[in-house]
Steps between C-alpha positions, in 0.01 A plus 500: 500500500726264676751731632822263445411582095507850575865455625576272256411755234587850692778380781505664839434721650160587306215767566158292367197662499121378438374727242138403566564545881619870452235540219212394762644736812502780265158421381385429858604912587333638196158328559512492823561878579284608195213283613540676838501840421278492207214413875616855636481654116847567402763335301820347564839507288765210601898532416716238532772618704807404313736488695382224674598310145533652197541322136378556182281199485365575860391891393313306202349240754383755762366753188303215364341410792370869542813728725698754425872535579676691811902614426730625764826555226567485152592191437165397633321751204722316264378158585093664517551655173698184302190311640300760288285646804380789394632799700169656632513161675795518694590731799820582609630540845866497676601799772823610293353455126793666264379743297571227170231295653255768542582669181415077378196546676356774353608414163331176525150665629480294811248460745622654783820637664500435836625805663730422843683838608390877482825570330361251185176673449720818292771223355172321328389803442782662337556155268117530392542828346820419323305227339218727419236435760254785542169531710333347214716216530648421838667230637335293731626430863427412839657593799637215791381585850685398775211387714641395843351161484762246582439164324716174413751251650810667529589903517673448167173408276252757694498789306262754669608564837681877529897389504571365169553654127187455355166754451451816647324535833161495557611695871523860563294585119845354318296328283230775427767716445618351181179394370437885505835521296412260283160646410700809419665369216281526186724198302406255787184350550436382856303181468560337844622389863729238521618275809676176543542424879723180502558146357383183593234620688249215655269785709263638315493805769757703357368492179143607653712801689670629192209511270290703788860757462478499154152623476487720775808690299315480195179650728736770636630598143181537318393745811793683440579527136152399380625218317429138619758283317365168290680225624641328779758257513519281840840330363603123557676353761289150518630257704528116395587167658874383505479252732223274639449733837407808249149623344502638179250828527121376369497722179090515459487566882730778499323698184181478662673660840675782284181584294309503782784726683498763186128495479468568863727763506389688245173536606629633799669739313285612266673420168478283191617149487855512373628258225702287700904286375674234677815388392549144628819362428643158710144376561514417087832371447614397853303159542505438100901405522675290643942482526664171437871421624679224511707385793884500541715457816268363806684605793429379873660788758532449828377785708533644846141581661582795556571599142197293333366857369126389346407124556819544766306261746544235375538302147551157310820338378567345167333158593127729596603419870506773770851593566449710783791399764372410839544814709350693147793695482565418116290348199582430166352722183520381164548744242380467156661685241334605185633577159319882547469688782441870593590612110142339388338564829618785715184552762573284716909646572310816467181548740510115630214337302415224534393205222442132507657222313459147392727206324342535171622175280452222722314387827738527778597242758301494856617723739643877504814707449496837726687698197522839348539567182786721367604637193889449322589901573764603705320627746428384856134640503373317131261315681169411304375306754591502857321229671314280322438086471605310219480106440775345720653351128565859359813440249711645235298526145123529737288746337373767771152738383451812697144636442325835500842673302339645207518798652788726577749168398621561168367886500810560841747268374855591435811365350730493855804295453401475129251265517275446220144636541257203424228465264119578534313201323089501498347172527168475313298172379762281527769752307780666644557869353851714595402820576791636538835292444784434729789735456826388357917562600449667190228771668691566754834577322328674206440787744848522621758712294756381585 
């Protein structure tokens, strides 16, 4: 679809997403993983980790194409559960669950609880036999291990090295420790290890580390409870391409390397193939959308050289000419201001990442504009796009596409200075679908009292 229509019909700024791009990545996972452990004679679950993206029409779209759903809240359950996936379908995680969501949980028979603290083992506990749960029934969960294995691009999205709030520790028995505990509570039933070691990860090595951990836990347990646990859950955390100097992780490769990995290791240890979960998340919804914005105030600034801060060397002026002065001491930048910002799209304020962008209703004039590309908030550091080139005729009214947003866009964005959160619309054979509308002045002020 000709993305001025989509304007036309849905204004700016706009979340689109190709529904039969998602629909093929999720596909890609399930057969591509199944295929690969089926070789080494075990099976593979995959949950889509929601809160990548998370809509009712997306938890249909990723349940007809064969996953399950991963929740870290409530609201999340909601949205799994209007969708109509069944609850032994859905897992739950989050590393301060209230005791409403658990008691949710339970009552809706999921999956799996995902377990991150010793002190949650007796509060799960506790709410299972309020709600009846015996040995005969028990509610299934998994524990989160902490497995030491530092993974991702920034400290904020890698989730398994020893400082940060999530798991217990795989170091000094933690771990063991409360798997014992767990395994002492007749209302739970212990059905797996659980690890997620970062986001946006483009190695494949720490997912080959942390599945070697994993088992060798699940070895270690079994020798000293006598009970090897079914399943094994080596997390998400795979990396795609935002801009042309990235490489998305090779799906097919990657489940032959972990099946291979798991078969290996068990051998070595002398146990049974576990069932094995992923839960990828942005690697499904990330490159299926795309964020549309239109362009306001262009704005050439003259800066010092020593203040240039990224793309500070050096830079193009209004006309696409370098501006540089002679003795390089100061160069103009041209901001571009768009009509969102860091309310629709907070990662890159937050951890610094990085996107591309194109002029996406017109073919731009010769030349290039050293620009960045900034949001309408009042705040200094609403930078979308720090350094980037756009066509030297960038105007008022252009229509700018940043790719690769699906994920972690709409699901992070906020209403700062009151600003409207946009609309999800699916693209599909020509049709345009909203997802999920754009909120109103009337939202907004129907939640204030007054």
């Amino acid at each position: 679809m000709d993305v001025r229509s989509l304007v036309e019909e849905h204004g700016t700024p706009v979340y689109v997403i190709d529904e039969a791009d998602l629909r093929l990545r999720a596909r890609t996972f399930v057969e591509a993983f199944r295929a690969a452990f089926a070789e080494v004679g075990t099976s593979v679950d995959v949950y889509y980790a929601g809160k990548s993206f998370l809509s009712v029409a997306v938890a249909r779209w990723v349940r007809e194409e064969g996953l399950r759903v991963d929740t870290c809240s409530g609201g999340e359950l909601a949205v799994a559960v209007r969708a109509g996936v069944p609850g032994p379908e859905i897992g739950l995680h989050g590393n301060n669950k209230s005791d409403d969501e658990i008691r949710r949980a339970i009552e809706l028979r999921v999956g799996r609880i995902v377990i991150d603290s010793a002190a949650e083992v007796e509060r799960v506990a506790t709410l299972a036999r309020e709600a009846g749960r015996t040995s005969s029934d028990p509610v299934p969960v998994m524990l989160r291990v902490t497995t030491g294995i530092h993974a991702g691009g920034h400290e904020f999205i890698s989730t398994a090295h020893e400082d940060q709030k999530f798991g217990v520790s795989l170091a000094g028995g933690a771990a063991l420790a409360v798997l014992r505990d767990v395994l002492a509570h007749p209302e739970l039933d212990l059905v797996g290890l659980h690890s997620h070691i970062g986001s946006q990860i483009q190695d494949p090595a720490g997912f080959r580390a942390a599945a070697s951990a994993l088992l060798g836990l699940r070895a270690e347990l079994r020798d000293v409870t006598g009970r090897l646990v079914p399943e094994v859950d080596l997390g998400g955390g795979y990396g795609i391409a935002y801009t042309s100097d990235e490489t998305p992780i090779d799906v097919a490769h990657l489940a032959r390397e972990l099946a291979q990995i798991v078969r290996d290791a068990c051998a070595e240890l002398g146990t049974a193939l576990p069932a094995i979960s992923i839960e990828p998340g942005r690697a499904i919804s990330g490159p299926a959308g795309v964020t549309v914005y239109r362009v306001g105030v262009v704005k050439p600034v003259t800066v010092s050289g020593g203040s240039g801060g990224s793309g500070g060397s050096g830079g193009s002026g209004a006309s696409g000419e370098a501006e540089e002065a002679s003795d390089g001491s100061t160069f103009v930048r041209t901001y571009v201001s768009v009509d969102g910002g860091m309310s629709d799209n907070i990662r890159p304020a937050l951890y610094g990442a990085t996107y591309s962008v194109r002029l996406a209703d017109r073919e731009g004039a010769a030349g290039v504009l050293r620009s960045r590309v900034v949001g309408k908030h009042c705040e200094s550091g609403d930078i979308l796009l720090p350094d980037v080139e756009l066509p030297a005729d960038v105007a008022p009214g252009d229509l700018l596409a940043v790719p690769a947003t699906g994920a972690y866009g709409r699901s992070m964005a906020s209403n700062y200075n009151n600003l409207l959160k946009p609309p999800v619309v699916a693209v599909r054979d020509g049709v345009s679908t909203v997802l999920v509308r754009r909120e109103t002045e009337e939202d907004l002020l129907a939640l204030d009292l007054g």
